[in-house]
C-alpha positions as MATLAB code, in Angstrom:
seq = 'XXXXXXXXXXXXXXXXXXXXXXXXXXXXXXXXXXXXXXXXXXXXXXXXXXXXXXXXXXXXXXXXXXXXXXXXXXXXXXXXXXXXXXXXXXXXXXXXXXXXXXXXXXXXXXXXXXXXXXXXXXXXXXXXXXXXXXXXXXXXXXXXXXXXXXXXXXXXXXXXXXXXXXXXXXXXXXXXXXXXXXXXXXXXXXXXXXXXXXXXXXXXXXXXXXXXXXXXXXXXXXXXXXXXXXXXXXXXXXXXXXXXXXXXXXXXXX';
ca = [
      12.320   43.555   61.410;
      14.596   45.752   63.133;
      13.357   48.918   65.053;
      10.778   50.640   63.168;
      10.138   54.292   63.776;
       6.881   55.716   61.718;
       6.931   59.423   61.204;
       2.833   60.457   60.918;
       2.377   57.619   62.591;
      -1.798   58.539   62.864;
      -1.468   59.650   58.704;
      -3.529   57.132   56.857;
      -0.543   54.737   55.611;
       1.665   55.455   58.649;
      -1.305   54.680   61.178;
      -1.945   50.964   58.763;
       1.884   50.288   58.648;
       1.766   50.630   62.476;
      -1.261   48.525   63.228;
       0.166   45.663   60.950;
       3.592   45.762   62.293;
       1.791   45.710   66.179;
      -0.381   42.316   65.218;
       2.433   40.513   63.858;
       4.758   41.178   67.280;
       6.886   44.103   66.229;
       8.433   47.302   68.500;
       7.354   50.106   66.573;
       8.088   53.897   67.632;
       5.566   56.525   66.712;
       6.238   60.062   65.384;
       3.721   62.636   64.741;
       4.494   65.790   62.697;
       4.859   68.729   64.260;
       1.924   71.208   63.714;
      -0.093   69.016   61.412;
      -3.465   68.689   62.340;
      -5.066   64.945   62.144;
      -8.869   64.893   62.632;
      -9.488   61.947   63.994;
      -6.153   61.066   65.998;
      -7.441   60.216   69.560;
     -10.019   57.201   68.171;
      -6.730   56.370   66.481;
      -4.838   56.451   69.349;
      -7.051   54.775   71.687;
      -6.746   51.801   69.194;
      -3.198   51.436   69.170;
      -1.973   53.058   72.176;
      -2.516   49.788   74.816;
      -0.611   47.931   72.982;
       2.744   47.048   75.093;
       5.025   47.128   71.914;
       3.854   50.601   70.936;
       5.476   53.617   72.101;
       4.843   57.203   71.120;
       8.295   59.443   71.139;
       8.709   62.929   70.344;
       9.790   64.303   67.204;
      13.413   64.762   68.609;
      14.349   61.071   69.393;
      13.231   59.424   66.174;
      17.207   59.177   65.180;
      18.100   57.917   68.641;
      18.568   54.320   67.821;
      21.120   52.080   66.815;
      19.969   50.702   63.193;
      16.393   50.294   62.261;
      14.332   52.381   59.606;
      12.714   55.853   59.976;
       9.763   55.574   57.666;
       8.318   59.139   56.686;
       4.121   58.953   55.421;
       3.615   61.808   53.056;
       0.848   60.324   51.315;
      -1.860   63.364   52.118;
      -3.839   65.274   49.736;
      -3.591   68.457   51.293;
      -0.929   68.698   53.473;
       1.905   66.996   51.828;
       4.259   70.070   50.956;
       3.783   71.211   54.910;
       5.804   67.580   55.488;
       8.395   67.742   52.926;
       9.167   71.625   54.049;
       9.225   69.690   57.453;
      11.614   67.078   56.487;
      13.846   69.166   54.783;
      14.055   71.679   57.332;
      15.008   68.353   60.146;
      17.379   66.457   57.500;
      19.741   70.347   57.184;
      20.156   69.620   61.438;
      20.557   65.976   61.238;
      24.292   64.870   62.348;
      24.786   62.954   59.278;
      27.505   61.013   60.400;
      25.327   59.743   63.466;
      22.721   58.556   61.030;
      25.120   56.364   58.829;
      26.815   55.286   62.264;
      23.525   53.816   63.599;
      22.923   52.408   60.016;
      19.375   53.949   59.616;
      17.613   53.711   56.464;
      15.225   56.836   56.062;
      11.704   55.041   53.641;
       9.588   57.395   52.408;
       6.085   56.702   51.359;
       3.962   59.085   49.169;
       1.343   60.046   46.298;
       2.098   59.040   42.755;
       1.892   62.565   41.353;
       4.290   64.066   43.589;
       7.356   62.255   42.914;
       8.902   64.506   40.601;
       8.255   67.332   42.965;
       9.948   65.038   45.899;
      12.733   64.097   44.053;
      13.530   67.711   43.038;
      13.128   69.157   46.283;
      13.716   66.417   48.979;
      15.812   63.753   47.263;
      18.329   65.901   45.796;
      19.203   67.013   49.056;
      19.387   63.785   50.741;
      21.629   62.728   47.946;
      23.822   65.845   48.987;
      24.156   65.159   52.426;
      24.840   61.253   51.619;
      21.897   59.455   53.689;
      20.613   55.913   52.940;
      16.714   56.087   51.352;
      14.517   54.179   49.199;
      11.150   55.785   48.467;
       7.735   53.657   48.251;
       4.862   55.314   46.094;
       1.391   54.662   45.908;
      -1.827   55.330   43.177;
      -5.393   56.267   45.349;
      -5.351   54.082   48.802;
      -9.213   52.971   50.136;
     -10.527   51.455   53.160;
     -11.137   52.044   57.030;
      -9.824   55.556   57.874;
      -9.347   57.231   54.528;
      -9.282   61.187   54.320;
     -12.179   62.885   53.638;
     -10.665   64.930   50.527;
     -10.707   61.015   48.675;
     -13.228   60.896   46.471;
     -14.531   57.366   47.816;
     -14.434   58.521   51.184;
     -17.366   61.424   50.176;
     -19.055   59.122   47.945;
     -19.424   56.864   50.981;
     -20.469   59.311   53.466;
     -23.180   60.633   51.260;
     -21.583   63.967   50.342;
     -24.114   65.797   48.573;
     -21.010   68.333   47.475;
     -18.443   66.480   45.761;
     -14.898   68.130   45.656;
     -12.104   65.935   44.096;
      -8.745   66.830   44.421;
      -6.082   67.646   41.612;
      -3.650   65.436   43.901;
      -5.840   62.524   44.030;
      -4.119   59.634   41.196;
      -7.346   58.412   39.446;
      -5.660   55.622   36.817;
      -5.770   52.843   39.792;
      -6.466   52.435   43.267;
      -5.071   49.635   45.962;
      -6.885   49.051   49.065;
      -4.559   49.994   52.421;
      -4.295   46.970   53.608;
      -2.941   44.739   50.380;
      -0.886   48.015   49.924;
       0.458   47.462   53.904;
       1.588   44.277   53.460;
       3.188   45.219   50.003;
       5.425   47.816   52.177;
       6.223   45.404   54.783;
       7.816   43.059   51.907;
       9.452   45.754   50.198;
      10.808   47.026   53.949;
      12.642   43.731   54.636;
      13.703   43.355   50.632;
      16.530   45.190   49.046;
      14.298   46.681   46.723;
      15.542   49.415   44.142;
      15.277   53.191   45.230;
      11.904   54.377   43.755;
       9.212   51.642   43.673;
       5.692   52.123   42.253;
       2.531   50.041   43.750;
       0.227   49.240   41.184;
      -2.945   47.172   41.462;
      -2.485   45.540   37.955;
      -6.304   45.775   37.228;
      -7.217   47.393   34.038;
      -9.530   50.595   35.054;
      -9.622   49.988   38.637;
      -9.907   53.561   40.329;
     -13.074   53.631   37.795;
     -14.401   50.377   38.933;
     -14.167   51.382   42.411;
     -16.350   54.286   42.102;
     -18.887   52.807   40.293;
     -19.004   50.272   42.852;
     -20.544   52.964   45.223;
     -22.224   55.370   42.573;
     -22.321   56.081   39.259;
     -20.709   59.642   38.484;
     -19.086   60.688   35.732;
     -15.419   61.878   36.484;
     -12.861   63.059   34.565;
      -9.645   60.369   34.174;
      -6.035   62.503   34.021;
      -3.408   60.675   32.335;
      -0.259   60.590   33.958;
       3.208   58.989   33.023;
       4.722   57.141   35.580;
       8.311   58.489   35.436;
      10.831   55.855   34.132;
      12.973   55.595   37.308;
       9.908   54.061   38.967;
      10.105   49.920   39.241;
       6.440   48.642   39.615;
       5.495   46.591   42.077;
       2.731   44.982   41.485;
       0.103   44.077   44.381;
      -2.639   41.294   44.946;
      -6.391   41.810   46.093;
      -7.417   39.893   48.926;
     -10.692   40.709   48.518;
     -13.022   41.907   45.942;
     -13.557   45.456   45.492;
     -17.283   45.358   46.604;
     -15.999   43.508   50.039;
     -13.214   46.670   50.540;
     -15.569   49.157   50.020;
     -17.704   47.802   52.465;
     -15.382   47.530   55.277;
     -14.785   51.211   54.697;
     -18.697   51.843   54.514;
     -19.115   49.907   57.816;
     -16.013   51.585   59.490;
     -17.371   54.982   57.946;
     -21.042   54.146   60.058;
     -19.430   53.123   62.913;
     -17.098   56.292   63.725;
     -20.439   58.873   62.359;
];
């Protein structure tokens, strides 16, 4: 793949994407937002930082290159509006010009429910100032390193309180790593503009949970907005063999 720069590179997708692209051989260039807080970023760091083909840049040189994609995570339950204000505020100073020049493909990755909201607010504009993007979006995302505002995240650390977010998509759920590799085909594919992961598995956000405990938990329905194409991802593993990875990982960073 050509030079991949991750913007939240330590957010829960960017911070997967990264690790992935690392193990298989590839240069990857790592952005953090500016003035968004991530709680556990130096264990992150530690485990990606030695590796010779990873290099941490500031949020100023992530255009810098000739070609390659700038891939934006705003897949987070609680802070996604702070990044999109972000983004739109840096894509009103980007030389526009420069960006088509170097032939850089902005990807954005984010939360199911939001896409309307993105598309209003974010999409329109890059439409305006003519810049190359494709957008990848995602139901809940489980294993090693999920927030703490998921719902299988508490569950698993024993939360006696239980708070479940509007934001979180409870009609399916993908575990991050089939979901990783899913990205990484659609990355080198020309795949349409808006793209959908789905796990294909009839109740599976439900199934999930029950794997870990039985509660009783209201299911929103939500219509997945035509423009979407679905991309549908496989399951390595079983659900019961995810969720324990992200028990164990859960244990071992208590």
């Amino acid at each position: 793949m050509e030079n991949a720069v991750i913007v939240g590179t330590y957010q829960f997708i960017g911070f997967h994407l990264c690790h992935s692209l690392l193990e298989e051989g590839e240069a990857v260039y790592g952005v953090s937002y500016p003035n968004v807080e991530i709680k556990d970023i130096e264990d992150k760091r530690l485990e990606i930082g030695r590796n010779a083909n990873y290099q941490e840049i500031s949020w100023e040189n992530k255009t810098a290159f000739e070609s390659g994609k700038i891939i934006y995570d705003c897949y987070d339950l609680s802070k996604s509006k702070q990044i999109v204000e972000r983004i739109k505020s840096d894509v009103l100073q980007y030389n526009v010009q420069e960006l088509i020049r170097h032939n850089q493909e902005l990807i954005f990755l984010g939360n199911i429910l939001e896409f309307e909201e993105h598309e209003k607010n974010l999409y329109s504009l890059l439409e305006q100032q003519g810049l190359p993007y494709r957008a990848i979006y995602f139901p809940t995302l489980f294993g090693p390193w999920q927030p703490d505002e998921f719902l299988f995240a508490q569950l698993l650390e024993g939360n006696e309180e239980i708070i479940i977010s509007e934001q979180e998509y409870r009609e399916d759920a993908i575990f991050i790593a089939d979901a990783v590799l899913s990205v990484k085909e659609l990355l080198v594919k020309k795949s349409g503009k808006y793209t959908f992961l789905r796990s294909g598995l009839q109740n599976q956000w439900q199934q999930c949970q029950k794997e870990i405990r039985e509660l009783t938990v209201d299911i929103p329905s939500y219509t997945i907005p035509p423009k979407l194409h679905t991309y549908s991802v496989a399951s390595t593993n079983s659900n019961a063999e995810n969720l324990e990875m992200q028990r164990r990982h859960i244990k071992m960073y208590k």
